[in-house]
MARBA-3410 file (N, C-alpha, C, O; in Angstrom, 1 decimal):
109
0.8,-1.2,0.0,0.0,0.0,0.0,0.9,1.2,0.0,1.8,1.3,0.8 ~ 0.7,2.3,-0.8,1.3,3.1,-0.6,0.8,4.7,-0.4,-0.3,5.2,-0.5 ~ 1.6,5.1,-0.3,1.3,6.7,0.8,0.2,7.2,-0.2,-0.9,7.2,0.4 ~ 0.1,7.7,-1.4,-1.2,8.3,-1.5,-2.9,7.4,-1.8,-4.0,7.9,-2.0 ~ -2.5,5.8,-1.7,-3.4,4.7,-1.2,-4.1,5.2,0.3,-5.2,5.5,0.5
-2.9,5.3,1.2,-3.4,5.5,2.3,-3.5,7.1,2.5,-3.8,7.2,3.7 ~ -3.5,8.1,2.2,-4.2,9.4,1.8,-5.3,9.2,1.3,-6.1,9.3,2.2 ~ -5.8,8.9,0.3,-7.2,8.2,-0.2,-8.4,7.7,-0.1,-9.4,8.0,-0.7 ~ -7.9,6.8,1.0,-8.2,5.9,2.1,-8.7,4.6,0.8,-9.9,4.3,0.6 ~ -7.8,4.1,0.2,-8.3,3.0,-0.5,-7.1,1.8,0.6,-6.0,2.0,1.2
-7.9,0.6,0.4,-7.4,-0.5,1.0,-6.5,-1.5,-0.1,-6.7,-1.4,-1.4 ~ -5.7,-2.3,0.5,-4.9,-3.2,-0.8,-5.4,-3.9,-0.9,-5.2,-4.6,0.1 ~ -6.1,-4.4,-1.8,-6.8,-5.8,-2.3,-6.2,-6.6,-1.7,-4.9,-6.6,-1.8 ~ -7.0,-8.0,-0.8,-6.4,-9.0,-0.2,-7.4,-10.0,-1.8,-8.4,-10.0,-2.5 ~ -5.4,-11.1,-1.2,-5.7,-12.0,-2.4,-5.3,-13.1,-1.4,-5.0,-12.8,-0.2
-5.4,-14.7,-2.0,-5.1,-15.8,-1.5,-3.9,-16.1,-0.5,-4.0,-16.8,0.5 ~ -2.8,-15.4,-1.3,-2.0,-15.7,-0.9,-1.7,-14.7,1.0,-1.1,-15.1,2.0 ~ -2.2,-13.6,0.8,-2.0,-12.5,1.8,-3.2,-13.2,2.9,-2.8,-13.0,4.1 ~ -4.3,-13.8,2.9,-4.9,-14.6,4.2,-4.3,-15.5,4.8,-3.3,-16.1,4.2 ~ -4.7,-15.7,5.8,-3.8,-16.5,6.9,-4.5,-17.6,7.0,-5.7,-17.4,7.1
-3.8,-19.2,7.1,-4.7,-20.0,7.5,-3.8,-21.0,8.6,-2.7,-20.7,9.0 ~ -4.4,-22.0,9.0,-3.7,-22.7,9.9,-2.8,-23.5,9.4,-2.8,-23.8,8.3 ~ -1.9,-23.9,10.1,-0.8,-24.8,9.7,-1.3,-26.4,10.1,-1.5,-26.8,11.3 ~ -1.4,-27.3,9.1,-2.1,-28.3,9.2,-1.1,-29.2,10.2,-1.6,-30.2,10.6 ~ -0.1,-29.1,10.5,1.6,-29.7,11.1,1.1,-29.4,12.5,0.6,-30.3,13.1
1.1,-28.0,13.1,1.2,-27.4,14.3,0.2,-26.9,15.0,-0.2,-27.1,16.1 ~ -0.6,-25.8,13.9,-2.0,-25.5,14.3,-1.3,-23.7,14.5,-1.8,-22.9,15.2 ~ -0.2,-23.3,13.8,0.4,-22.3,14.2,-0.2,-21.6,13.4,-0.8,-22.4,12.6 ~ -0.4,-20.0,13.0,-0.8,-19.3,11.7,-0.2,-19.1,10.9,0.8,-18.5,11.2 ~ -0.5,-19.4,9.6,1.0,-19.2,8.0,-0.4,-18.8,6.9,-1.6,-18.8,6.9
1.2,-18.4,5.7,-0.1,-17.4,4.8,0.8,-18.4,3.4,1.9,-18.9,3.5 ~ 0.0,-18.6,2.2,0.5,-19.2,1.2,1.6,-18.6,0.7,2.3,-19.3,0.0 ~ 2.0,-17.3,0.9,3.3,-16.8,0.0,4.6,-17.4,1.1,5.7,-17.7,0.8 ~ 4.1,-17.4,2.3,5.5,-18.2,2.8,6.0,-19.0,2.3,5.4,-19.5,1.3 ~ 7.5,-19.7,2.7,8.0,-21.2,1.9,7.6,-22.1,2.8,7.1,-23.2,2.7
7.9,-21.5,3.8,8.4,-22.4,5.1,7.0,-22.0,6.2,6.7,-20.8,6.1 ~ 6.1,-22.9,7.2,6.2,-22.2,8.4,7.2,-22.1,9.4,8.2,-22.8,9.6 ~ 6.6,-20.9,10.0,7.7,-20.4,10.8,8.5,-20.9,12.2,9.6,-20.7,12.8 ~ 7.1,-22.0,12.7,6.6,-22.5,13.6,7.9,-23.7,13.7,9.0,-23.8,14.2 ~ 6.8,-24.7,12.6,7.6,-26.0,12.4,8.6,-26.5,11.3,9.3,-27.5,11.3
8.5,-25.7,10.5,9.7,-25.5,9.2,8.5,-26.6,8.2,9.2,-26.8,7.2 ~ 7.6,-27.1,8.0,7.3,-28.0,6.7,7.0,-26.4,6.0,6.9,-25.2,6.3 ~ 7.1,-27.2,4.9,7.1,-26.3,3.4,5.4,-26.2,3.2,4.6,-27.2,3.3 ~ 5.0,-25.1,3.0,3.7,-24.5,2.5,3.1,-25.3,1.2,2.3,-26.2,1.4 ~ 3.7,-24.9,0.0,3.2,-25.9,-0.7,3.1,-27.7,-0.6,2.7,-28.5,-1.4
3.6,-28.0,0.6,3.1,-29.9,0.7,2.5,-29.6,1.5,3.0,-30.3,2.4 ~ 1.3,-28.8,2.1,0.8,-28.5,3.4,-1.1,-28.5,2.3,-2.0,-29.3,2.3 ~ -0.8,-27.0,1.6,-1.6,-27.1,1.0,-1.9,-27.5,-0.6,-1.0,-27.4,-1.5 ~ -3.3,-27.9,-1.0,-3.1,-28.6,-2.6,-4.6,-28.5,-3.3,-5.7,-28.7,-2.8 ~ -4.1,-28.2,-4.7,-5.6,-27.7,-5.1,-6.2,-28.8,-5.7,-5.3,-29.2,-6.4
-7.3,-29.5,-6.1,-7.6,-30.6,-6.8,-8.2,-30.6,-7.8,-9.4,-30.3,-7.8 ~ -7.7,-31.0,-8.9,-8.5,-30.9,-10.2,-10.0,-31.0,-10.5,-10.5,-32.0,-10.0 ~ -10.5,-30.5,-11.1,-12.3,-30.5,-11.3,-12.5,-31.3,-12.5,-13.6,-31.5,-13.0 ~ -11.3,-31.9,-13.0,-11.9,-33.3,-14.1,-11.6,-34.7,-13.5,-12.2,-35.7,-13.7 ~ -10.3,-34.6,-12.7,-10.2,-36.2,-12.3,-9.6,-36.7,-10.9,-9.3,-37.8,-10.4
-9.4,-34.8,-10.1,-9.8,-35.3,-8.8,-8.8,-35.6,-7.9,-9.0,-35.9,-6.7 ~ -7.5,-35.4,-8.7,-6.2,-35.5,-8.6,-5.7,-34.4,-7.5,-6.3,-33.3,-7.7 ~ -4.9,-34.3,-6.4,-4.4,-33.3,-5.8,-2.8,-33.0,-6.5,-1.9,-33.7,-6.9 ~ -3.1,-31.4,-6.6,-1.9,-31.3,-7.5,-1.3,-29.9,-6.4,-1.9,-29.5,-5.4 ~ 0.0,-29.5,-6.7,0.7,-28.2,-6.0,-0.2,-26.9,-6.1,-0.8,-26.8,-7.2
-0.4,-25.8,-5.1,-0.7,-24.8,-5.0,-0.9,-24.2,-5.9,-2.0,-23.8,-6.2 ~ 0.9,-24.2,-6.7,1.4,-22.8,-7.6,1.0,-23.8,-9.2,1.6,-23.3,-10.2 ~ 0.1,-25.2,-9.6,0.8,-25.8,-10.5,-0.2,-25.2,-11.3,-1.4,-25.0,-10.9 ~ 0.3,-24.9,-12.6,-0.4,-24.3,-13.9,-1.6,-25.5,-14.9,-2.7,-25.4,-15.4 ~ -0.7,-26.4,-14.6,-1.9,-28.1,-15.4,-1.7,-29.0,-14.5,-0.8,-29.2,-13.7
-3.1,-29.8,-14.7,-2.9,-30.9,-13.8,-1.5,-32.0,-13.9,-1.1,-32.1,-15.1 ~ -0.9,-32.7,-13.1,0.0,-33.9,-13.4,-0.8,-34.8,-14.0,-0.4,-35.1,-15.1 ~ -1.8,-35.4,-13.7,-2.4,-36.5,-14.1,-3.0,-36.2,-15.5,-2.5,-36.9,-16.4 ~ -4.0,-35.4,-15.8,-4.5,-35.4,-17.0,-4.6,-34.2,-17.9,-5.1,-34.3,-19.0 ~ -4.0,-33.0,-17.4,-3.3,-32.2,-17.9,-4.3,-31.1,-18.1,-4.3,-30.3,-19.1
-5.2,-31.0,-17.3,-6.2,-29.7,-17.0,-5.8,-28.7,-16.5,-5.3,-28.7,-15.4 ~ -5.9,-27.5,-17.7,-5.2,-26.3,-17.6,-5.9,-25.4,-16.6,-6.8,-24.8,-17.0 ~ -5.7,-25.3,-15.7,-6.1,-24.6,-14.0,-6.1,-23.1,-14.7,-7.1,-22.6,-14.3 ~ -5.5,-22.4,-15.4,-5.2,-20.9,-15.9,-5.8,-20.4,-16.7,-6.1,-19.2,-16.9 ~ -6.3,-21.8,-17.5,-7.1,-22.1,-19.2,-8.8,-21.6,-18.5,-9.5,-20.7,-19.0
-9.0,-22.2,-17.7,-10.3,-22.2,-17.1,-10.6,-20.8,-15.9,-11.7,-20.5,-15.3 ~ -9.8,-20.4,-15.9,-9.9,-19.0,-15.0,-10.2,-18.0,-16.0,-11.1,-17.2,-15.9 ~ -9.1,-17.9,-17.2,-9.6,-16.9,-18.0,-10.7,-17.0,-18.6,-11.3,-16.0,-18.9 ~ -11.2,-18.1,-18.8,-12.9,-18.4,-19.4,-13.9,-18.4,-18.2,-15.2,-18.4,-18.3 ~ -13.4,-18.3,-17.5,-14.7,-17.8,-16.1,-14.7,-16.6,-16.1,-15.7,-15.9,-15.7
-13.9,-16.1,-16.5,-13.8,-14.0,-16.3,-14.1,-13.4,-17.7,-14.3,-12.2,-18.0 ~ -14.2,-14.6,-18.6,-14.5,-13.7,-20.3,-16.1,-13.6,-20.5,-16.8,-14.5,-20.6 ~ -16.5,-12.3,-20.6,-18.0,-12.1,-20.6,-18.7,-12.5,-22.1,-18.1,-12.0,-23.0 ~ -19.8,-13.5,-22.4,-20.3,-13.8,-23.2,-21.6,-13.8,-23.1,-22.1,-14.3,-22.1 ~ -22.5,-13.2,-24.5,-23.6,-13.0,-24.8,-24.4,-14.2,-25.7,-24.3,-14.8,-26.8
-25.3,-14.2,-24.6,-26.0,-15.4,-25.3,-27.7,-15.3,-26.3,-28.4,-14.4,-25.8 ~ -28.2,-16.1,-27.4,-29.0,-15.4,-27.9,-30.2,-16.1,-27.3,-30.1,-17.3,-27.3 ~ -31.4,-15.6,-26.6,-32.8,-15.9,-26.4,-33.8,-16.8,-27.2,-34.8,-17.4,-26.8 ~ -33.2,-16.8,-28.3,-34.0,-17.5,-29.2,-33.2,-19.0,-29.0,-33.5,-20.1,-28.6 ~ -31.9,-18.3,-29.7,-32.1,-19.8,-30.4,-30.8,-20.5,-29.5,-30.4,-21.6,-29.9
-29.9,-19.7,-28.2,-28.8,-19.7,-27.4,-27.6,-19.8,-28.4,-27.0,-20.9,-28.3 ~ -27.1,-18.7,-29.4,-25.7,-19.1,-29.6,-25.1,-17.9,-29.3,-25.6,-16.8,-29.6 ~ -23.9,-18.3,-28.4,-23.1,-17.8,-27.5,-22.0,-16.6,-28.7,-21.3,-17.0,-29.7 ~ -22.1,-15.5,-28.4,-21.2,-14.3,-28.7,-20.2,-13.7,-28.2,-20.6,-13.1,-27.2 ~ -18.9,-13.6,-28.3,-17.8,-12.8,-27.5,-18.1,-11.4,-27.3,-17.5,-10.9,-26.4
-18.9,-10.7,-27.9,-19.1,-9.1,-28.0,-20.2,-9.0,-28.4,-20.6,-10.0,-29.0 ~ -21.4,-7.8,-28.0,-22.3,-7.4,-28.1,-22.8,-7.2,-29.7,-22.1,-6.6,-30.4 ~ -23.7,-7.6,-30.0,-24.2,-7.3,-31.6,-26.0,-7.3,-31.8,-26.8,-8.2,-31.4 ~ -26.3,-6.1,-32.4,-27.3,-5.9,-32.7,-28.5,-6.3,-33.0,-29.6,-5.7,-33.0 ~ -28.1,-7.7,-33.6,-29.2,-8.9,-33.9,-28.3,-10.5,-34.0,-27.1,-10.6,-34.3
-28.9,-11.3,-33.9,-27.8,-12.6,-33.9,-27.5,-12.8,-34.8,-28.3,-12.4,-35.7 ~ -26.4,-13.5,-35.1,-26.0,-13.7,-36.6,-26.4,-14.8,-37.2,-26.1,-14.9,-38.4 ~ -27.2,-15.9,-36.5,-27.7,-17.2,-36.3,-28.9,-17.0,-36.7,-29.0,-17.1,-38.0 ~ -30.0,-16.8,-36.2,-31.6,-16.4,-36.4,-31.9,-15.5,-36.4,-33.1,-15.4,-36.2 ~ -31.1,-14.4,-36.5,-31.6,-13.2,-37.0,-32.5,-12.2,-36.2,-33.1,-11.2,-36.5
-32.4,-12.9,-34.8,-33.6,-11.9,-33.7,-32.7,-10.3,-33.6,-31.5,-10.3,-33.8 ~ -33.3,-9.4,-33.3,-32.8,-8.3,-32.9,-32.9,-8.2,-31.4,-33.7,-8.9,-30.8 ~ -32.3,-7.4,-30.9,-31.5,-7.4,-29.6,-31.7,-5.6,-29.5,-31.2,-4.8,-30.3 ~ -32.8,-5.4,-28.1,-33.2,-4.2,-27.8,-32.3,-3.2,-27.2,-32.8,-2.1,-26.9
END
C-alpha cells in the first residue's frame, strides 16, 4: 500500500496468498506466500493442494496443469472472467455485443 493509497483511504486488495490459515503440522498461523512455516519448518506448498475439477487429482498450490490429466487450472480461470452473450432464441453464444444474432436473426433491444 502506498502513501497516496493511504491518503485516499483506498485499501490493498487482499488475495489468497495475503490470508492467513492454519498450519495443518502445528496448528500455528502461516499465509500461502510463505515457503516455510515459521513454527515447524514443513514447506507451504506440501501443506496445501488444489484438486482438479476433471479427475480429482491433488496437484501443487502454484501448479499451472494438472499432473495427471493435464487440465489447464489458468485455461479455465480466464474463461470464467470472459464475458459472453447469449442469444434468447435460439442460445448461440457471442464474445461481443451485436445488434441482432448472426444465427436467427432476432434483434436485440
Amino acid at each position: 500500500m502506498g502513501f497516496l493509497d493511504g491518503l485516499l483511504g483506498r485499501k490493498k486488495k487482499k488475495t489468497l496468498a495475503s490470508k492467513e490459515f492454519k498450519c495443518p503440522n502445528c496448528g500455528k498461523t502461516v499465509k500461502l506466500n510463505w515457503e516455510r512455516c515459521h513454527s515447524c519448518g514443513v514447506r507451504i506448498k506440501s501443506m496445501f493442494r488444489k484438486k482438479c475439477p476433471k479427475c480429482k487429482t491433488m496437484n501443487e498450490l502454484d501448479a499451472k496443469i494438472c499432473k495427471k490429466c493435464g487440465y489447464d487450472f489458468e485455461a479455465a480461470i480466464r474463461a470464467a472472467k470472459k464475458l459472453q452473450y447469449k442469444c434468447p432464441r435460439c442460445g448461440y453464444k457471442m464474445d461481443c455485443y451485436m445488434s441482432k444474432c448472426p444465427v436467427c436473426g432476432v434483434r436485440f433491444g
